[in-house]
DRENMI-129828 format. One line per 4 residues: number of its first residue (from 1); their letters; for each residue x, y negated, z negated of C-alpha. Coordinates in Angstrom, 3 decimals. Example, Ala and Ser with C-alpha at 12.3 -4.5 7.8 and 13.67 -1.06 7.14 Angstrom:
BEGIN
1	AS	12.300,4.500,-7.800; 13.670,1.060,-7.140
***
This chain:
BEGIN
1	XXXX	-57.668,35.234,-47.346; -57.957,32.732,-50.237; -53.757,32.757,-50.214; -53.536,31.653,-46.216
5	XXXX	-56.212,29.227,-47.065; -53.966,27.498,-49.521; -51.270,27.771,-47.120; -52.981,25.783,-44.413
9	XXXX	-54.273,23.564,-46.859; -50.313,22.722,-47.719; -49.471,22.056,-44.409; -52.185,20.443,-43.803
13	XXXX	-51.594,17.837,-46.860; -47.901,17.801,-45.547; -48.851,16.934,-41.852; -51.113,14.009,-43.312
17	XXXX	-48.174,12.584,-45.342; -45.836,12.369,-42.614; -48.167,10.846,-40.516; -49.044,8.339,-43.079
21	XXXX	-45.060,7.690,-43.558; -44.028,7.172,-40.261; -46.570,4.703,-38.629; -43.638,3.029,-37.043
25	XXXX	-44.146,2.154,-33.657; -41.621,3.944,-31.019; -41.016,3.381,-27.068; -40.115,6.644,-25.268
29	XXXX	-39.089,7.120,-21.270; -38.664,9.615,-19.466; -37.881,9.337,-15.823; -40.698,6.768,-14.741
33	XXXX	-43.286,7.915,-17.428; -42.879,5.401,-20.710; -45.009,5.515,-23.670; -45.071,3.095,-26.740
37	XXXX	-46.599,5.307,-29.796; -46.354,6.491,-33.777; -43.501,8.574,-34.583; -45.488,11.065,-36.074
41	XXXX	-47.414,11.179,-33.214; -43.689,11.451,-30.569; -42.917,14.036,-33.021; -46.178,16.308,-32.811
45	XXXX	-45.432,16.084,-29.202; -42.066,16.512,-28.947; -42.654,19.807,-31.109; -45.971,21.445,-29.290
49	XXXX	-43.785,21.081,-25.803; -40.928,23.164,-27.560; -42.809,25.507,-29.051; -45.154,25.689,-25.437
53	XXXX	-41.849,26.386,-23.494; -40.555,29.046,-25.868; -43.749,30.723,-25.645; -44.010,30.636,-21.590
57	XXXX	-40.165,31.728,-21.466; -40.748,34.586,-23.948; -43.797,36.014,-22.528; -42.708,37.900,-19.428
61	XXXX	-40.520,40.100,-22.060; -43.396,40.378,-24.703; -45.758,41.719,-21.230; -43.288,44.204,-20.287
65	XXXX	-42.911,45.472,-24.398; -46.491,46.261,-24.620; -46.501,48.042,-21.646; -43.504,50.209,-22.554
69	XXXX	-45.378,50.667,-25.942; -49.284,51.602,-24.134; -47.412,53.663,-21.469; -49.000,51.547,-18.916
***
């Protein structure tokens, strides 16, 4: 318990630093869409829509695994 708290707490402090270090002001587009933001804050997105399509594209196989496993 105490150990994963530090372990948040690490990223936490790192995710606060980067933020803090790039403040820099960058203009994205993307078909018609446009945004003018932080790069931390491109970044953060840039990152959660990865790691939200590699968890929609690897669900359909981690469905059918459980099943196999339950006997369902």
């Amino acid at each position: 318990m105490q150990f994963s708290m530090l372990v948040a707490l690490f990223i936490a402090i790192a995710a606060v630093i980067f933020a803090i270090q790039n403040l820099i002001t960058v203009h994205v587009s993307f078909i018609a869409w446009q945004f003018d933001g932080p790069l931390a804050l491109v970044l953060l997105i840039v990152f959660a829509a990865g790691f939200l399509a590699s968890a929609l594209i690897s669900a359909p196989a981690i469905v059918i695994r459980r099943l196999r496993i339950f006997g369902l």
